[in-house]
C-alpha positions as CSV (number, residue, x, y, z in Angstrom):
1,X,-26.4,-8.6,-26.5
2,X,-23.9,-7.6,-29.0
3,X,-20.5,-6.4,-27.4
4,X,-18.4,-4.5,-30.0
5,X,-14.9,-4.4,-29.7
6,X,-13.5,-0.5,-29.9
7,X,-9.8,-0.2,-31.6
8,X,-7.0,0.7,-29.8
9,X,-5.7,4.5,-30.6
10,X,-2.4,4.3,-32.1
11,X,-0.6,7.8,-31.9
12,X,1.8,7.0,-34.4
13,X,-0.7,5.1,-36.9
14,X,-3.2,8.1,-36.4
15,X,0.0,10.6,-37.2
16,X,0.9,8.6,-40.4
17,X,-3.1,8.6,-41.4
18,X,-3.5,12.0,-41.2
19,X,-0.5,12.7,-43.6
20,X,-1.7,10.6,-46.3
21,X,-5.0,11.7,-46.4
22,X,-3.6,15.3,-46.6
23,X,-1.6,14.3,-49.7
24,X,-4.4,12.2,-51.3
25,X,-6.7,15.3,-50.8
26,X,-3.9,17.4,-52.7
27,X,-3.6,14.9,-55.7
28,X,-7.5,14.8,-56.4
29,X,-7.5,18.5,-56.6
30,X,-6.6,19.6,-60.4
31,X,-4.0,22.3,-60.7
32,X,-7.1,24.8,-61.9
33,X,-7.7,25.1,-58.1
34,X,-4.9,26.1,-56.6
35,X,-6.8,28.5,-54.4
36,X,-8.7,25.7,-52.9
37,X,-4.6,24.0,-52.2
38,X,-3.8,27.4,-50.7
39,X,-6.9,27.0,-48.2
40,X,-6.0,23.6,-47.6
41,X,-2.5,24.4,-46.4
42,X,-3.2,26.5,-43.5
43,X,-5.3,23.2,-42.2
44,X,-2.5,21.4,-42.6
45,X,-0.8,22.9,-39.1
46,X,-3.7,22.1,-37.1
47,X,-4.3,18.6,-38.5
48,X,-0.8,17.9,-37.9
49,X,-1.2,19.9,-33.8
50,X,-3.8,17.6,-33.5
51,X,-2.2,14.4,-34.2
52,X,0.9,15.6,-32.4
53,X,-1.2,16.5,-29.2
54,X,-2.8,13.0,-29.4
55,X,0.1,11.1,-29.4
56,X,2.0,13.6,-26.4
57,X,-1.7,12.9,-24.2
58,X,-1.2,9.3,-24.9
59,X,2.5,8.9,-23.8
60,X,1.7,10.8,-20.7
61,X,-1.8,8.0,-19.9
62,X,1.1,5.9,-19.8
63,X,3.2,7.1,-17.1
64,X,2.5,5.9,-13.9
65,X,3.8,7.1,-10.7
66,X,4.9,4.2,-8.7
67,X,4.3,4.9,-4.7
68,X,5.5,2.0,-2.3
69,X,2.9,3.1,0.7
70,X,-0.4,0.9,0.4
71,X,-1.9,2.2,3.6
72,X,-0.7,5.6,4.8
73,X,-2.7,8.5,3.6
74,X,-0.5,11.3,4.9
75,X,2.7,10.6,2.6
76,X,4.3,8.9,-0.1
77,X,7.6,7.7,-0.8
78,X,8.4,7.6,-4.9
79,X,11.7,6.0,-6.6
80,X,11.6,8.3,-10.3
81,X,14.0,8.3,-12.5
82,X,17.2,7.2,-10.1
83,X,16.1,9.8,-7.4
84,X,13.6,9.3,-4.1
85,X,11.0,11.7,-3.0
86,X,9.6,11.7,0.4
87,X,6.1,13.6,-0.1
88,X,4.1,14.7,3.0
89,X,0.5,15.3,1.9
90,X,-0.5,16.9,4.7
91,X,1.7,18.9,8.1
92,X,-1.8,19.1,10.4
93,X,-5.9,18.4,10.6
94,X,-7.7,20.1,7.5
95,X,-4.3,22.0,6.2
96,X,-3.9,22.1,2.7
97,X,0.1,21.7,2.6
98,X,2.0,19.3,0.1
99,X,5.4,18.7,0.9
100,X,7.7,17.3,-1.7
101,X,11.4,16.3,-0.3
102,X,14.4,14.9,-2.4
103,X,16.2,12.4,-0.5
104,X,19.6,12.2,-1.4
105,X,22.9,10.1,0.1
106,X,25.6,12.6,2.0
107,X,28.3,11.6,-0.2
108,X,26.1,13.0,-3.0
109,X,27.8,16.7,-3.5
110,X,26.1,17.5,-6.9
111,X,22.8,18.5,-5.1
112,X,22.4,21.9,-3.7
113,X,21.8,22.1,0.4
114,X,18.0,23.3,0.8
115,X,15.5,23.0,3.0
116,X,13.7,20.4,0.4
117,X,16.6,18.4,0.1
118,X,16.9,16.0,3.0
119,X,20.2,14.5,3.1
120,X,20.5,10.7,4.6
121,X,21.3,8.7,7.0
122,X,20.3,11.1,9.4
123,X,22.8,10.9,12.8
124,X,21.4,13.5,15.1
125,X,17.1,13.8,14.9
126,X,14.8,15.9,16.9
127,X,11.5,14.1,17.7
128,X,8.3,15.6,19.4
129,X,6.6,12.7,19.8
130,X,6.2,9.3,21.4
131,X,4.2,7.9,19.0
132,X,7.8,8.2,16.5
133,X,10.0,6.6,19.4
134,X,8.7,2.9,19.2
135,X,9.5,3.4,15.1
136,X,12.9,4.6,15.5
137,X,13.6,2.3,18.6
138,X,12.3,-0.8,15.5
139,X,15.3,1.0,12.9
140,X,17.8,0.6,16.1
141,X,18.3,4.4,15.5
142,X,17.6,5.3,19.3
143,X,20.5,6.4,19.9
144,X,20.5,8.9,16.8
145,X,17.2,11.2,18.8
146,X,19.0,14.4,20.3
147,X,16.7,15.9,21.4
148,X,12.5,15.4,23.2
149,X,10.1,17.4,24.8
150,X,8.5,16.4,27.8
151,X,10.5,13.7,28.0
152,X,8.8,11.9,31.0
153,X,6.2,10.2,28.9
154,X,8.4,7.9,26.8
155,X,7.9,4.5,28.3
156,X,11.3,2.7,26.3
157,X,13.4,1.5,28.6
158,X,16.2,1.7,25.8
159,X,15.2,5.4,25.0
160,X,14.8,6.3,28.7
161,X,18.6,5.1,29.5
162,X,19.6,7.4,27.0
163,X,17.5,10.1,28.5
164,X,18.7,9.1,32.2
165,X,22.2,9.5,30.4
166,X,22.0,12.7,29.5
167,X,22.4,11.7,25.5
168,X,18.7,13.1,25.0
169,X,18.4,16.7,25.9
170,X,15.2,18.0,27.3
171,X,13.8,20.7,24.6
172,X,10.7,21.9,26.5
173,X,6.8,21.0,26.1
174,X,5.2,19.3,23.2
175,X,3.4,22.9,22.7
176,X,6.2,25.1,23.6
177,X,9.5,24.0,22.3
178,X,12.6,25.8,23.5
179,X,14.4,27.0,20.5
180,X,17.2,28.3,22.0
181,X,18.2,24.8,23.4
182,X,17.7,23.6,20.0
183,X,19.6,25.6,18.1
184,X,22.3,24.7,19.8
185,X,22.3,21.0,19.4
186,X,22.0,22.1,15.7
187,X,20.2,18.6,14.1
188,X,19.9,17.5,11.0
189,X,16.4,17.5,11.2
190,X,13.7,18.1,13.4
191,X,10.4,15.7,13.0
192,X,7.4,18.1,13.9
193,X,4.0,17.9,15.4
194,X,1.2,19.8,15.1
195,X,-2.9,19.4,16.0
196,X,-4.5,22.4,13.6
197,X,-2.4,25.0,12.5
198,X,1.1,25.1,11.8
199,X,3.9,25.4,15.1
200,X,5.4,28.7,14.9
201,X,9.1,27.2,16.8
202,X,9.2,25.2,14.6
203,X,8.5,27.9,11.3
204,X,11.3,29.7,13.7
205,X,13.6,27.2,13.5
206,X,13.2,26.6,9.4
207,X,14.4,30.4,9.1
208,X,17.3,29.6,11.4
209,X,18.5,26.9,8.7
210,X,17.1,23.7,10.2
211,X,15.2,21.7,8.1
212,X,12.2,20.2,10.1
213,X,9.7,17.8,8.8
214,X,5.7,17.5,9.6
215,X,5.0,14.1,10.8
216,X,1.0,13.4,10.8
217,X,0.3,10.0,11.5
218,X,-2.0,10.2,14.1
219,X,-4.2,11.3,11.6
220,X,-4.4,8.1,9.8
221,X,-8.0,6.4,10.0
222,X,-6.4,2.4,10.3
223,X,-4.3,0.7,11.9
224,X,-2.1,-0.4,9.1
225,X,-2.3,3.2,8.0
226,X,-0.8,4.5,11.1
227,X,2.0,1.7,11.3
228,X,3.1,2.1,7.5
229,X,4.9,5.6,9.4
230,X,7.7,3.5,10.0
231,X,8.4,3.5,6.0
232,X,8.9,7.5,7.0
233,X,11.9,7.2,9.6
234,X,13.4,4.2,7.1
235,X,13.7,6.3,4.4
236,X,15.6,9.3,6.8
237,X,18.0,6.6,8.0
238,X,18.5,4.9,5.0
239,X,17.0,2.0,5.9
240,X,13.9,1.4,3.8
241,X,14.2,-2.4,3.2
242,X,14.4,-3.2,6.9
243,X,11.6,-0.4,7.4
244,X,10.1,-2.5,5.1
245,X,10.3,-5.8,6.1
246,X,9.1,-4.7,9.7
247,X,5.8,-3.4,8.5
248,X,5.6,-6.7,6.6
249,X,5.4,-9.0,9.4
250,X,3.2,-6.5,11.5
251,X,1.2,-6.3,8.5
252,X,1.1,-9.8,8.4
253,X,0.7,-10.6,12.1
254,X,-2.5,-8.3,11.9
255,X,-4.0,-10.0,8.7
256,X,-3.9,-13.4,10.6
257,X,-5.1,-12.2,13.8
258,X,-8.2,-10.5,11.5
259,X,-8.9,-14.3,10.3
260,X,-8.9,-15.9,13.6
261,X,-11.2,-13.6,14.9
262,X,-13.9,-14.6,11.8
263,X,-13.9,-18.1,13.6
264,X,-15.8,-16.9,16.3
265,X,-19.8,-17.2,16.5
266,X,-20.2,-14.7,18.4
267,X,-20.2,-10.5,18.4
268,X,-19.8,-9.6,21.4
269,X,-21.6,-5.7,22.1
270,X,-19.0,-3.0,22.9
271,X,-19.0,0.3,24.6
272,X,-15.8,2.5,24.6
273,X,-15.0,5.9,26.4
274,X,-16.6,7.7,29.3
275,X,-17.4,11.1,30.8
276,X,-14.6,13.6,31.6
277,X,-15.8,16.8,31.6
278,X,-18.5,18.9,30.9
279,X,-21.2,15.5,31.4
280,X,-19.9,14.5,27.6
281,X,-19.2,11.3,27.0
282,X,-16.5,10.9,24.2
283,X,-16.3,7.8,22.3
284,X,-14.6,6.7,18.9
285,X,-16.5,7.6,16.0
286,X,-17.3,5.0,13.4
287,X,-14.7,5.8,10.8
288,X,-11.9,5.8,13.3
289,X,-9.0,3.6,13.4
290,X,-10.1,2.4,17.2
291,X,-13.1,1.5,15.2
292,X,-11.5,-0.2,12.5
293,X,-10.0,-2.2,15.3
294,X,-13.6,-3.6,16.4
295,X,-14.2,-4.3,13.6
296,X,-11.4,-6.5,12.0
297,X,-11.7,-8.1,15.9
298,X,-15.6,-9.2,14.6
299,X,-17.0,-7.5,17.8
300,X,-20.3,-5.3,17.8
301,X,-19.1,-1.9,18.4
302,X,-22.4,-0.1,19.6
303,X,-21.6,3.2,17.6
304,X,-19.8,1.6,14.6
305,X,-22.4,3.1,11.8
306,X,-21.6,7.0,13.1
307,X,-20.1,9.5,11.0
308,X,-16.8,11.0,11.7
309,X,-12.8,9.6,12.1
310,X,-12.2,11.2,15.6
311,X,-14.4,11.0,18.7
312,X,-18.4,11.7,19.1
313,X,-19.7,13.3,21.9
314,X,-22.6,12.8,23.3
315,X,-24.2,12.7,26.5
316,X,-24.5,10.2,29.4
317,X,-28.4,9.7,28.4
318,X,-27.8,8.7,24.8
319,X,-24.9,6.4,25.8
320,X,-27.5,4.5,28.8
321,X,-29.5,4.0,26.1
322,X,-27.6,2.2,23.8
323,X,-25.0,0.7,25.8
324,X,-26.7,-0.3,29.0
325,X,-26.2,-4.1,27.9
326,X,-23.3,-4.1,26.5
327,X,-20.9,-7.0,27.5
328,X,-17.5,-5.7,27.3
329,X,-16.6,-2.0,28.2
330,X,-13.2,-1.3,26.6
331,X,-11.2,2.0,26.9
332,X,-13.2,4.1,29.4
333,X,-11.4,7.2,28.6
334,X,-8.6,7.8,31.5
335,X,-9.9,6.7,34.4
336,X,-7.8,3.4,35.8
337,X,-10.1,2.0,38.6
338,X,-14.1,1.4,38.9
339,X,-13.5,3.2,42.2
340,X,-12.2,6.4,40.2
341,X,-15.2,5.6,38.0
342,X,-17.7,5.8,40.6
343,X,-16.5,8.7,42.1
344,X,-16.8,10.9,38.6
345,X,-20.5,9.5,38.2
346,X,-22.6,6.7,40.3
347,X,-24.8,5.4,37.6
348,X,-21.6,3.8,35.6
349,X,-22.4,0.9,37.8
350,X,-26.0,0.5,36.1
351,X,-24.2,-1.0,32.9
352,X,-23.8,-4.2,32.5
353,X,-19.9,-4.4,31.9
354,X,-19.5,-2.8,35.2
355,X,-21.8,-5.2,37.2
356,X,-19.8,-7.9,35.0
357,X,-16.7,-7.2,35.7
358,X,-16.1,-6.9,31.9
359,X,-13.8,-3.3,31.9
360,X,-10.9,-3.1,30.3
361,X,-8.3,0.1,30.1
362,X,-4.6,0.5,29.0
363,X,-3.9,3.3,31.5
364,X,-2.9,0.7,33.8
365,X,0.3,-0.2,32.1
366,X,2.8,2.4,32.3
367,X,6.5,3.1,31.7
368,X,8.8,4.3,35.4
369,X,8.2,7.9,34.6
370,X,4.5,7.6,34.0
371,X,4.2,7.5,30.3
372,X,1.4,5.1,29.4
373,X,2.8,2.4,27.0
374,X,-0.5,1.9,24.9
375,X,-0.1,5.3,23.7
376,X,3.2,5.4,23.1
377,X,3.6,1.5,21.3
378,X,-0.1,0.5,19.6
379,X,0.1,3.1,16.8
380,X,3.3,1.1,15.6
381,X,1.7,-2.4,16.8
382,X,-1.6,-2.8,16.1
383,X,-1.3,-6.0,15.6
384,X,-0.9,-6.6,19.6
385,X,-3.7,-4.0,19.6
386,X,-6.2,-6.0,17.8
387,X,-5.0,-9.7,19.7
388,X,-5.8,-7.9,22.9
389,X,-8.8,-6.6,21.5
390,X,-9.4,-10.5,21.0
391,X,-7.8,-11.8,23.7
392,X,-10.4,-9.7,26.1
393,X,-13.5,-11.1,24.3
394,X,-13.0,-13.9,22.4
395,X,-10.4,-16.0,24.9
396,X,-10.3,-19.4,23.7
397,X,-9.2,-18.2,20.1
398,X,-5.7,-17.1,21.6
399,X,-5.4,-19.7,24.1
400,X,-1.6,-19.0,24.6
401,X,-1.5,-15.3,24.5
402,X,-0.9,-13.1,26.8
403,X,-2.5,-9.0,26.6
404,X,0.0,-6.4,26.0
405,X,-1.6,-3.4,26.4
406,X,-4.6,-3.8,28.5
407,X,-5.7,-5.1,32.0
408,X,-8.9,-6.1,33.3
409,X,-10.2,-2.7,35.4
410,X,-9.9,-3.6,39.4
């Protein structure tokens, strides 16, 4: 096989070639033909676009847009040319926004106040999730949040002080923010929410001057990808390299919880989920981040070759079928007890797991308000998420480790 080496295009060489040629073209031509030098000149434009062009296409191959996020999909933080942009690719499931902020210091008066210029460290925030408080709490920025719906459901014992202080004002439901309140505490930025269309409080609330920012990490389909969001809330406090470094070491716990788990022999079979209404049994889908989890944990998730980054449904039949013999039973949906299971349907005490004893939910740990901690702390720790996920079937490969999230179902 003969490989042939192809020459590197050289802009400027190309340029310099095309000249000469021009000129050597010229000199053959006698001075009898000057009609044939007129034609020639209007080439001469063109030939020299075209070189031009080449070289501009070239020099622009060669910029490359450095982003520091390796696992998010939903945004990008970019360091060009002296300034930093905080891009959010997306506010909401299947929207088609593309959000481009400049990040600039306060002491930095040359840039003009908009709603695209975000000015840092942010003092007083507005969350609307829990998912952003274990991130924030990590930054030691609690004390910064003004402002949370619903604020039962946060778990933190630091953030609930602050609630129980009165330093956290209540701002009404995660689907039915009070402006009014909110207008009044007057933040410097509100971090939104949103499931499939855009929240009109908080489109309200931009008119009235406040900027607000889409935060979308639940959308993420791995682990890591949902954890990088702390990189978000470090770049709005001015604290990227300590964002930084934290994602490191849970990026790192998780990579070496991911080997230890390869030592194991065995693949254990897994069902997930349960029936809550309708006789539909919702489970992860095979693309999903709670699948992703399985996975990296080596275990046989009974569903993991589906379609789809969110939940399947499918009925109680189908699920008999396939997961009958399934050894462990992790994650069935909301329930908390095999009593409460029994009660919803009879025949969850044909599977295996069940007779087994082999159920395991994270609705049993909760915060003194009721807030359940798993869904407030794995999406920032999934590297306790997947040692659990270990832990509960694979034992002897964390020997001294005790589960965070989950509890054996009594």
């Amino acid at each position: 096989m003969r490989f042939v080496l192809k020459p590197k295009f050289d802009a400027k060489v190309s340029f310099k070639l095309v000249l000469k040629n021009i000129f050597v073209i010229l000199l053959k031509i006698s001075s009898n033909n000057m009609n044939k030098i007129l034609k020639l000149s209007f080439l001469i434009p063109f030939l020299l676009m075209f070189a031009c062009n080449k070289q501009s296409n070239t020099n622009h191959k060669k910029k490359k847009i450095l982003s520091k996020i390796r696992y998010a999909k939903g945004f990008d933080i970019i360091d060009k040319k002296g300034s930093k942009k905080l891009i959010i690719k997306t506010d909401y499931k299947n929207s088609n926004n593309f959000s481009d902020y400049t990040i600039t210091k306060k002491n930095n008066q040359q840039v003009a106040e908009s709603h695209y210029n975000i000015r840092v460290p942010i003092k007083e925030i507005i969350l609307t999730s829990t998912t952003h408080v274990p991130m924030v709490e990590l930054l030691n920025e609690e004390e910064s949040i003004i402002g949370f719906p619903n604020s039962k459901y946060i778990s933190s014992k630091k953030t609930r002080s602050l609630i129980d202080n009165g330093q956290i004002k209540e701002i009404g439901k995660e689907s039915s923010l009070n402006t009014e309140i909110i207008l009044e505490l007057q933040p410097e930025l509100v971090v939104g929410f949103a499931v499939a269309s855009e929240d009109k409080n908080l489109t309200t609330l931009k008119k009235a001057g406040i900027p607000v920012i889409y935060n979308a990490d639940w959308l993420e389909n791995t682990p890591l990808g949902r954890a990088e969001w702390i990189q978000f809330f470090g770049i709005l406090f001015d604290k990227e390299k300590q964002a930084d470094s934290i994602f490191k070491t849970i990026e790192k716990n998780y990579n070496e919880a991911k080997e230890i788990a390869k030592k194991s022999k065995i693949s254990p079979k897994i069902i997930s989920g349960a029936i809550m209404s309708k006789g539909i049994w919702n489970l992860p889908a095979g693309d999903s981040f709670v699948a992703q989890f399985m996975k990296d944990a080596n275990l046989n998730y009974l569903w993991k070759n589906t379609k789809g980054k969110g939940s399947l449904s499918l009925s109680f039949e189908s699920v008999f079928d396939k997961g009958k013999n399934a050894d462990f039973w992790i994650a069935p949906a909301y329930f908390t007890t095999k009593k409460d299971l029994l009660k919803s349907n009879n025949l969850y005490a044909e599977f295996k797991a069940f007779k087994d004893d082999e159920i395991y939910t994270p609705t049993t740990k909760k915060g003194t308000t009721g807030g359940v901690i798993y869904y407030e702390l794995a999406p920032t720790r999934p590297d306790l998420v997947l040692k659990d996920f270990i832990k509960i079937t694979n034992p002897k490969l964390l020997p001294n480790y005790t589960l965070t999230f989950f509890e054996k179902m009594k």
